[in-house]
N, C-alpha and C positions, 0 to 999 in steps of 0.2 A: 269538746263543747264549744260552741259559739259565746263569745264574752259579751254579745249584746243581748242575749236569752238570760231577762232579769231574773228570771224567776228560776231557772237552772245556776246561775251564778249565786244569790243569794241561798239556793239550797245545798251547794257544796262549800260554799264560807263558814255556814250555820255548822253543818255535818263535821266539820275541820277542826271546829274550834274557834273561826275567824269572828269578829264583830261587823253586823252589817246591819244596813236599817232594812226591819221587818216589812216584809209584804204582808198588808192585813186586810183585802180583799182584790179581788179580779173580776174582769168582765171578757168575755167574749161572746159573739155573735149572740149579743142582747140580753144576756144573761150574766148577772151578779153575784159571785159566790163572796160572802165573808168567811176571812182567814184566821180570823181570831176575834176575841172579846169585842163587845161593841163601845166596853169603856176605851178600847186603845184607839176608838175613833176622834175621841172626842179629844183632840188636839188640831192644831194647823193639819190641814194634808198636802201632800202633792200626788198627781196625777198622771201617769206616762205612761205611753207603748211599752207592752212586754217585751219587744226585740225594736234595738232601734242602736241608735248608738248617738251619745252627744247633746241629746234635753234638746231635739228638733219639737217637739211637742209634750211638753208640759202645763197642766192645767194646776192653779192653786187653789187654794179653799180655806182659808181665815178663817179661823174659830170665831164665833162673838157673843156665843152664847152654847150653855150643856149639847153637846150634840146640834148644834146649830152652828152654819157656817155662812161667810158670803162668798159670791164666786168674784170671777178676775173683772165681771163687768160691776160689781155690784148685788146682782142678787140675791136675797136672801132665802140658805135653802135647810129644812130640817132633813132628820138621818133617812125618811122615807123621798123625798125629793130630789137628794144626795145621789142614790142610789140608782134613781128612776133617769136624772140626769145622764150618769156614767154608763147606765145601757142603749142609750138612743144615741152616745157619742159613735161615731163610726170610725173605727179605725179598723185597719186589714188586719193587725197581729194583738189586739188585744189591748188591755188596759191594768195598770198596778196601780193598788194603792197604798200606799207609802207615809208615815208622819213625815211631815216638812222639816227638813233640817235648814238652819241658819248659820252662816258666815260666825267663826271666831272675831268678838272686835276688835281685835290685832290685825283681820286683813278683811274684814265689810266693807274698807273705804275702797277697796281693787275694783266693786260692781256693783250697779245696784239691785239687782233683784236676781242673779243666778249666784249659784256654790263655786266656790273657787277649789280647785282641784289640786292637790299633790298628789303626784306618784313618784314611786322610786325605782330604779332599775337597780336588783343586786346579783353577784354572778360567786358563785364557790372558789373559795380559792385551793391553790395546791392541796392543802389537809382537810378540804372538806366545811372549813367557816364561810358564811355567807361575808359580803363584805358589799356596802353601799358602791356604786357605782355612778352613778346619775340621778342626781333630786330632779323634779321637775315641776312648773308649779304653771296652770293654767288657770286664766281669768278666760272670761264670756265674751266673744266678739258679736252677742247678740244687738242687733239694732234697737229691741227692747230696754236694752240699760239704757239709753239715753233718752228713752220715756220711760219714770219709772209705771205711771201708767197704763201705759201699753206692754200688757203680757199676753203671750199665747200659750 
């Protein structure tokens, strides 16, 4: 499996046991499928390429109201303009939508508007226990944290 095939990664997490944030609709070649309830829309969203690797393009959408969101410029858009939106976006491998997750306040001060990453490398040891090897923690080298206005 390719690790940047969101929608292949989150369905073998899900399959596994793992905890992963739900894909709750897709778009491809101008077409919108919802992936579940339309009340699991009605939070923050975030917006990304189905294969991509790294939040090169991320769109966000602020709740401000039931099923009402603003977009990254400003606009304000309900669940049918939401949608109508997400199909006329062009992208080659598609589009996930995702509820927006948020920085723990213990490390929100590392960036201002992308997720800060932990991974861990762990490796079996002689009898077969896993055993931490390398934490790793990355922040956003995006030029957008330093506007927090300026998102893409």
């Amino acid at each position: 499996m390719e690790m940047n095939d969101k929608l292949a990664f989150t369905h073998i997490c899900g399959t596994n046991g793992l905890s992963v944030v739900p894909i709750i609709g897709t778009t491809f070649k101008g077409i919108f499928e919802q992936k579940a309830p339309t009340a699991m829309f009605d939070c923050d969203l975030s917006v990304r390429e189905h294969k991509s690797c790294g939040g090169k393009f991320v769109l966000n959408f602020e709740r401000v109201a039931e099923l009402t969101w603003r977009d990254d410029t400003g606009n304000l858009l309900d669940c049918s303009t939401f949608k109508t939106c997400l199909t006329t976006t062009s992208r080659s491998h598609g589009l996930i939508v995702q509820p927006r997750l948020k920085n723990h306040p213990s490390v929100a001060f590392l960036t201002e508007t992308s997720l800060v990453v932990f991974r861990t490398v762990t490796c079996f040891d002689e009898v077969g226990e896993p055993h931490l090897t390398h934490p790793i923690g990355r922040e956003s080298t995006d030029p957008s944290d330093e506007n927090p206005g300026q998102r893409h």
